[in-house]
N, C-alpha and C positions, 0 to 999 in steps of 0.2 A: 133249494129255496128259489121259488120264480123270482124273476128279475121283470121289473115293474117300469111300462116304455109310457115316457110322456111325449107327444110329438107335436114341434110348433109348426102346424103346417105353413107358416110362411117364410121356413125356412127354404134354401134353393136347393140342398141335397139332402140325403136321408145320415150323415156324416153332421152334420150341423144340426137335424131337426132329433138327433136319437138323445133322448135325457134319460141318465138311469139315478137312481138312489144314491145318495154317498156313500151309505153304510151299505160295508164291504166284506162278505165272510174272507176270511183267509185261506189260502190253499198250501198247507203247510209242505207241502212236496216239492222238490226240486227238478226230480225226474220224474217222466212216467214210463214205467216198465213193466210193471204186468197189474194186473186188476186186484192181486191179492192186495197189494198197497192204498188200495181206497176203501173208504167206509161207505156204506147205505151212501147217508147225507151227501157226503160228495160224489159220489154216483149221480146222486139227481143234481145237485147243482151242476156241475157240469152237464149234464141233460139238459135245464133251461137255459143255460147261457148258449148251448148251441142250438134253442132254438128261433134264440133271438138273429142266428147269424143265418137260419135256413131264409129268415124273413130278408134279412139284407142281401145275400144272392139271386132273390128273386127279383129284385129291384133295376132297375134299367141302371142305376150307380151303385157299384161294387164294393168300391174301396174305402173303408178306413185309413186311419197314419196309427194305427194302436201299436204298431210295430217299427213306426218310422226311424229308423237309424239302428236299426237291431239287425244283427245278420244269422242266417240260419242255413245250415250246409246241409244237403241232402245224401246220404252217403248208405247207395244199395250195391249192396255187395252180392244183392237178388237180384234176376229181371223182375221187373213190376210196371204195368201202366195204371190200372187205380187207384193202388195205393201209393206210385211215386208222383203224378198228377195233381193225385187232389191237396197233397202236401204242399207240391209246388204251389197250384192259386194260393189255397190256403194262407200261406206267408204270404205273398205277393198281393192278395186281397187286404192285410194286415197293414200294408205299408212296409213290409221289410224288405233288404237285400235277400233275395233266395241263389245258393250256389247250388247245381247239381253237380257233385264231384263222380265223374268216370273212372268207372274203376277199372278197365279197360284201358285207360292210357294212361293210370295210377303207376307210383311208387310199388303196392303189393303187388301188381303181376311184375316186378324184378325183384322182388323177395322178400320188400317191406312187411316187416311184423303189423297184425294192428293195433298193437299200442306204441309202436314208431309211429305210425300213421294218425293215431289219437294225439301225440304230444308234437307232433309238427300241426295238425290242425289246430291245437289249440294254445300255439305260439300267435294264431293271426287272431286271436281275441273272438271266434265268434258267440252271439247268445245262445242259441238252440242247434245241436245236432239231433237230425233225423237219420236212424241208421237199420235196416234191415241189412240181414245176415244168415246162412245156412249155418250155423253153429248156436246153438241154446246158451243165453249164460252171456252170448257175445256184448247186448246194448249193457248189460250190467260192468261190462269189465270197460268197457270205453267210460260208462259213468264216473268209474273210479280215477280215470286220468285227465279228467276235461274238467275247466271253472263253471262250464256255461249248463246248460239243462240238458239232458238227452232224452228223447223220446224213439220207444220201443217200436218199428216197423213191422217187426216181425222176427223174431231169433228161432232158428230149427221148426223143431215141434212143441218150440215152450210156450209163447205167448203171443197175440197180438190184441193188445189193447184198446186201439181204436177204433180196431175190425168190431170187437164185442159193445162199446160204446156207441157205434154207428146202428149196430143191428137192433140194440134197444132203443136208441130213439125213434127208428123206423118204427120200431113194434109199436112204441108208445104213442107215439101220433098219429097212427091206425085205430088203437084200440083203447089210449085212453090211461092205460097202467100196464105194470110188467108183474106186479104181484095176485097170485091168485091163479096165472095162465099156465098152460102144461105148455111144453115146448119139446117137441121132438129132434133130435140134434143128429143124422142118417146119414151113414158112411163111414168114410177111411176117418175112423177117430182116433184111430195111433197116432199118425202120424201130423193130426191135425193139430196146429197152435189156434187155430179160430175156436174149435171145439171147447179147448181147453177154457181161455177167454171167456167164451159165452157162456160156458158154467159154471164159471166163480162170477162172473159178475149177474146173469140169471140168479142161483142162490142166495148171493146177497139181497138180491131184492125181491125175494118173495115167491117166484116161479119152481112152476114142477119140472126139471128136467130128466128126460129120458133120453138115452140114447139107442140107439140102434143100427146094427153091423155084427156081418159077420164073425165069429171068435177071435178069427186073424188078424183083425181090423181093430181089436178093442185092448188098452192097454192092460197089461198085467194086473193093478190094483185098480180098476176103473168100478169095482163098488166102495173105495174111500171116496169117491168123488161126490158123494150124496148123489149120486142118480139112479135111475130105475136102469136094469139093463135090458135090450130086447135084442134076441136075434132074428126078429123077423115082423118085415111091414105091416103086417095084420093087427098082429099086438102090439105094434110101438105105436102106429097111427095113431087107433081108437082112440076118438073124443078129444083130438088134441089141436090146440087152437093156432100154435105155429107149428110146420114144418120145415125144417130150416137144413136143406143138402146140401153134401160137402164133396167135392170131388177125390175121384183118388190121383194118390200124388205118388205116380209112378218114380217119380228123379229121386224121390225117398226110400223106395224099396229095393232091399236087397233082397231077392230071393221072390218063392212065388207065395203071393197072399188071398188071389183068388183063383179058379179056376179057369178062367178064359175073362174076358169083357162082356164077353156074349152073356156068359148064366152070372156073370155078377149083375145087369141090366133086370136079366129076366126075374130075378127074387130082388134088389136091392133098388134097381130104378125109380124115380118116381113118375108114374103115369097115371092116369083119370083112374084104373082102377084102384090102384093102391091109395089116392088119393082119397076117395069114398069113402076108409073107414076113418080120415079125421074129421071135425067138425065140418059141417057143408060150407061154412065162411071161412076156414083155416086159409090162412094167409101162407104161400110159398116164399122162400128166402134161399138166396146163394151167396156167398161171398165172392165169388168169380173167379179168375176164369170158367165158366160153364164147360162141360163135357158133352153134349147134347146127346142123347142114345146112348151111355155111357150110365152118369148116376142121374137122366131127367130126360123126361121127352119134352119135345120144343114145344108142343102145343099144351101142355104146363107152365113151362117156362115163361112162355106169351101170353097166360090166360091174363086180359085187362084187371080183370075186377079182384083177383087172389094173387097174384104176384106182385112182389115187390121190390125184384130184385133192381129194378130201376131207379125205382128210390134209394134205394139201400146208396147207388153209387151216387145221388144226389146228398142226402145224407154225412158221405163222408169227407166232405169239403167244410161242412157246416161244424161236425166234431172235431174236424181236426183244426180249424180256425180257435176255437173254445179251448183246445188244450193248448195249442201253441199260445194263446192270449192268459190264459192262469197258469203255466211255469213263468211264464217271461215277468207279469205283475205281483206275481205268488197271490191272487186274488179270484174267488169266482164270481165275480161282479166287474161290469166295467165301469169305471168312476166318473164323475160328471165331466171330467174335460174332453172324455168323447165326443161332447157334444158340440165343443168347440175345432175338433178338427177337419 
């Protein structure tokens, strides 16, 4: 559902002048953990509510209070700078308390379980944990011991929800809609939680997804996943309006999955040539960290007019504003006293 902006330009910040509707859908969710848990509808609502917040970032004044007196604990049990970053403004643009908890000088590197670690955190009352972790399964079992909302960072190779919420907005503010488009999803898809992400929330709304990789690279049941499969650039490209690379994630693999880096690059890279057989305006996408010469050449990766991996990481400040602001209200609208803050 758009959310409909009235602005009284004589007001002095974009905080006072933002008027939204009263009437407010609900966001019946407490956590958000993986995309299978939203419908279409809230798909998109949360699409325009974060694009009401791309517009507020771009503003010379940032901040909101939508969050003022709410606390929100960051708890990456991964390294991360994008995604533990934009989390942090995120809240912090909201008006909340933002903790990033170290887990490096944490209780768990002397032996703490994490669900000791869940139920000592959530003795200090906070609203929202944000918690990325190399175990699948992990932001669900913290859900089950906390009062306050958790939001999914990333767990193993199961999910990350915002990665795929951020990639569709990107998409969508490119090109307008997400249904109708083919979308090529290229690389280590085993062991990817983005992949995964991007293809249930892709299918919900209407796109063609293919992926493409290797045999080794692709999971065991990856045709229940309603996608096309391809093991090779030529035929995954053709006519497809995103391509969206994924790097390989060697710290995942046991054992050997490709051949050398060298001939993984040489058939699996993306380069101008391989490029050619997707649509001539197909849009490039990474979730980052980039591997440059690995699964992309830089002069892809840079190309101004078809990349957008740039945005992408502007993007996920804006989604993840939108989802920290509908657990915290249980609302996908923000209600008129925004305008007052």
């Amino acid at each position: 559902m758009a959310v409909d902006l009235v602005v009284d330009h004589a007001s002095e910040t974009y905080s006072e002048a933002l008027m939204i509707s009263l009437a407010a859908t609900p966001f019946p969710h407490r956590h958000l953990l993986g995309i299978e848990d939203l419908s279409a509808d809230e798909i998109t609502a949360l699409l325009d509510l974060s694009d009401t917040y791309v517009d507020l970032n771009r503003r010379p004044e940032k901040k909101l209070g939508r969050l003022r007196g709410r606390t929100q604990i960051n708890l990456f049990f991964e390294t991360s700078t994008r995604t533990k970053t934009s989390f942090e403004l995120a809240g912090k643009r909201l008006g909340a308390d933002v903790i990033n908890m170290s887990v490096e000088g944490s209780a768990i590197k002397k032996g703490e379980t994490l669900i000791d670690t869940a139920m000592t955190l959530n003795a200090m009352q906070p609203d929202v944990m944000v918690i990325r972790h190399s175990d699948s399964g992990a932001a669900d079992l913290l859900s089950q011991k906390v009062n306050g909302s958790v939001i999914n960072a990333g767990d193993g190779s199961h999910a990350h929800p915002t990665q795929a919420l951020l990639d569709a907005l990107t998409i969508r503010r490119r090109l307008g809609q997400l249904q109708g488009l083919t979308v090529a999803i290229c690389g280590d898809i085993l062991h990817s939680r983005v992949a995964r992400s991007n293809i249930q929330l892709l299918g919900k709304m209407g796109a063609l997804v293919r992926v493409v990789a290797p045999p080794t690279l692709l999971p065991a049941a990856v045709d229940r996943l309603g996608v096309e499969v391809h093991h090779d650039m030529v035929s995954g490209l053709k006519n497809v309006d995103i391509v969206m690379m994924l790097r390989l994630q060697l710290e995942r693999m046991k054992g050997a999955f490709v051949p050398s880096i060298r001939e993984y690059y040489r058939y699996y890279g993306l380069d101008r040539d391989k490029l050619a057989h997707a649509k001539p305006d197909a849009l490039i996408m990474h979730p980052g960290p980039m591997n440059r010469g690995v699964e992309i050449d830089t002069e892809v990766a840079d190309d101004i007019h078809r990349s957008v991996i740039r945005e992408q990481v502007e993007m996920g400040v804006a989604v993840r504003m939108a989802c920290l602001d509908a657990l915290v209200h249980r609302t996908l609208e923000r209600p008129a006293e925004a305008a007052s803050q």
